[in-house]
Structures are given as C-alpha cells and as structure tokens.
C-alpha positions as CSV (number, residue, x, y, z in Angstrom):
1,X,-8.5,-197.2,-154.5
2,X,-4.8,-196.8,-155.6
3,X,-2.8,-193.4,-154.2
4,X,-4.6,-190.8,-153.7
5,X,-4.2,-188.5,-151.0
6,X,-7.4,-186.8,-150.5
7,X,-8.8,-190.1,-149.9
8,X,-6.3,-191.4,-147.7
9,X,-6.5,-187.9,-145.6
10,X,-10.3,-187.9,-145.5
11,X,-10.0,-191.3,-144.6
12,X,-8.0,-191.0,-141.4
13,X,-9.9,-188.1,-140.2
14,X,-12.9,-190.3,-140.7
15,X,-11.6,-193.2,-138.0
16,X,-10.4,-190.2,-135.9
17,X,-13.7,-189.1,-136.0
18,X,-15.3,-192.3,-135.0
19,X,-12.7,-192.8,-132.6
20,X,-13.7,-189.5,-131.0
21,X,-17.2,-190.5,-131.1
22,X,-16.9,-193.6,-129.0
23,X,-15.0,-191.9,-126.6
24,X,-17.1,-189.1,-126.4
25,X,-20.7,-191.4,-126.3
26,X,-18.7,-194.0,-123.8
27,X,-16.4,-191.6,-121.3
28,X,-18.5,-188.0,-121.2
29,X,-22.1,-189.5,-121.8
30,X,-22.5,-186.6,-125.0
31,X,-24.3,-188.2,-128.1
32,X,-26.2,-184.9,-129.5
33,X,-23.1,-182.7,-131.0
34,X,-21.0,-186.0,-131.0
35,X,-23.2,-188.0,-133.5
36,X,-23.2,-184.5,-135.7
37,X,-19.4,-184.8,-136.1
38,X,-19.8,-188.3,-136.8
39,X,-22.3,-187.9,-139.8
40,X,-20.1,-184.7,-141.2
41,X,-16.8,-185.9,-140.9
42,X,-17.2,-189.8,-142.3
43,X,-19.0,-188.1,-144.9
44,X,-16.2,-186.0,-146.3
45,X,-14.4,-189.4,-147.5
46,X,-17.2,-191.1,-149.1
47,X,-18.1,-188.4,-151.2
48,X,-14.4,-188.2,-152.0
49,X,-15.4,-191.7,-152.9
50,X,-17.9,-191.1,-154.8
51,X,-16.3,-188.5,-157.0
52,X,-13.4,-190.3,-157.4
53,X,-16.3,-192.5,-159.5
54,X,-18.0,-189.7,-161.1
55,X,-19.2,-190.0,-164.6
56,X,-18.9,-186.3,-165.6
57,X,-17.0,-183.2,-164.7
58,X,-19.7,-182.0,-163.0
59,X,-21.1,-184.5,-161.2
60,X,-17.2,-184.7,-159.4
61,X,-17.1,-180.7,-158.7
62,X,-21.0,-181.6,-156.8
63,X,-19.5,-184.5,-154.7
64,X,-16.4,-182.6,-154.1
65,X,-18.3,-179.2,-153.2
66,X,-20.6,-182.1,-150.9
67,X,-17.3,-182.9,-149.4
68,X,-15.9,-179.6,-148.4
69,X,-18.9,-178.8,-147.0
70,X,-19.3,-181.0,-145.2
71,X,-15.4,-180.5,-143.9
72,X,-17.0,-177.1,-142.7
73,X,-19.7,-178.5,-140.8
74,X,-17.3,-180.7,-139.0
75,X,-14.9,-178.0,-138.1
76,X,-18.1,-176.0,-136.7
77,X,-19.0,-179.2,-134.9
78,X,-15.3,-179.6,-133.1
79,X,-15.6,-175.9,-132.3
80,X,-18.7,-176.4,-130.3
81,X,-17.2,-179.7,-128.6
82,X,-14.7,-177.6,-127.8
83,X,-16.0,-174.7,-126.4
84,X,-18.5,-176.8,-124.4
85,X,-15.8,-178.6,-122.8
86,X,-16.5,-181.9,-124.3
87,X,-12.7,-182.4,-126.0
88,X,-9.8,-180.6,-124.5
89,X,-7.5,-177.9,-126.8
90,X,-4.8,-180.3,-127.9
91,X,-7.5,-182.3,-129.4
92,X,-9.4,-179.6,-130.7
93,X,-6.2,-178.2,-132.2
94,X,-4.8,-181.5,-133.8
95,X,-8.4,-182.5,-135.4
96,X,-9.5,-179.1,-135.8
97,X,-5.8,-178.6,-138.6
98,X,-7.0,-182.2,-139.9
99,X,-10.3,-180.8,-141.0
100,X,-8.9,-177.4,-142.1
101,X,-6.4,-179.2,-144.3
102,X,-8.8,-181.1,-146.2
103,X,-11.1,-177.5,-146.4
104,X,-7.9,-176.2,-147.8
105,X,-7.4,-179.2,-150.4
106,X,-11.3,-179.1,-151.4
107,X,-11.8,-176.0,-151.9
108,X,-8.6,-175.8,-154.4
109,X,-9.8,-178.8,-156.9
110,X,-13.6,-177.3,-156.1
111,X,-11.8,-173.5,-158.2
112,X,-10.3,-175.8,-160.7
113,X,-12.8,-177.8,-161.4
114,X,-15.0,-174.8,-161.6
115,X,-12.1,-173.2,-163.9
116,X,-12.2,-175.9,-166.3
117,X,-15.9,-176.7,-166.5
118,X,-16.3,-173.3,-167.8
C-alpha cells in the first residue's frame, strides 16, 4: 500500500492484538473479552484500508470515524483485560499507548476531514 503510517501503525497493533489473543485463548483459557479485542482492534486497520480506497471525501471521514471508534472500543476492551487480571500492567501499558496513539491520529484527520468537507 506504499508509506503510510496510519496503516502501518494500525497494522502492528493488529498482529499485537492477535498475538494477545492466542495467548490469552491458549495460556489463561479467556475467549469472551479476548475475542472482543480481537474483532475491535484488527478492525481499526482495515477500515484504514478501506478509506485509504474511498471514492469520496465522505465516504473516507465514515471509514476513518469507523476506525477510531473502533480504536476506543479496543482500549475499553484492554482496560477490562486488565482490570480482570487477564494481562499484566506492562502489557496493558505498552498496548493500551498503541491504541491511544492511533485514537490520537484518528481523531485529528477525522476534524480535518470534517474541516474541509464543510
């Protein structure tokens, strides 16, 4: 997809998701709250994907709002991992800053896209 790095970052959260998901469904027997991170945060990158394709200016400011929600949802998911003793701080920490970063970066192109498609 050539440089871009909102796609590379929501990549590598993505296989650090999945990565946390084996471990999690394999070494602490969890697959409720595990498999709700996995569907959020793999999601984030494909509709980065998908509005990196977009045919209009809006349809990329809905796959990009998409995305950063769905950046939330994965923080609220790592929080409850977290707090339930599933994944230990230093994990919580590092992935919890991956998935705030990309909030971060969202939610700036989400107020200028919304800037310019007024």
């Amino acid at each position: 997809m050539g440089k871009n790095n909102l796609y590379d970052k929501s990549y590598a959260f993505a296989i650090r998701v999945v990565k946390g998901y084996q471990f999690l469904s394999k070494e602490k027997r969890e697959f409720v709250i595990s498999k709700q991170l996995l569907r959020s945060g793999t999601s984030i990158g494909a509709n980065v994907a998908e509005a990196n394709g977009a045919i209009s200016k809006s349809d990329f400011s809905s796959k990009m709002s998409i995305a950063y929600k769905e950046a939330l949802e994965s923080k609220y998911w790592l929080n409850l991992l977290k707090d339930t003793d599933f994944i230990n701080k230093k994990t919580f920490e590092s992935m919890h800053d991956d998935a705030d970063e990309l909030c971060r970066i969202l939610f700036s192109i989400l107020k200028t896209t919304r800037i310019n498609i007024k």
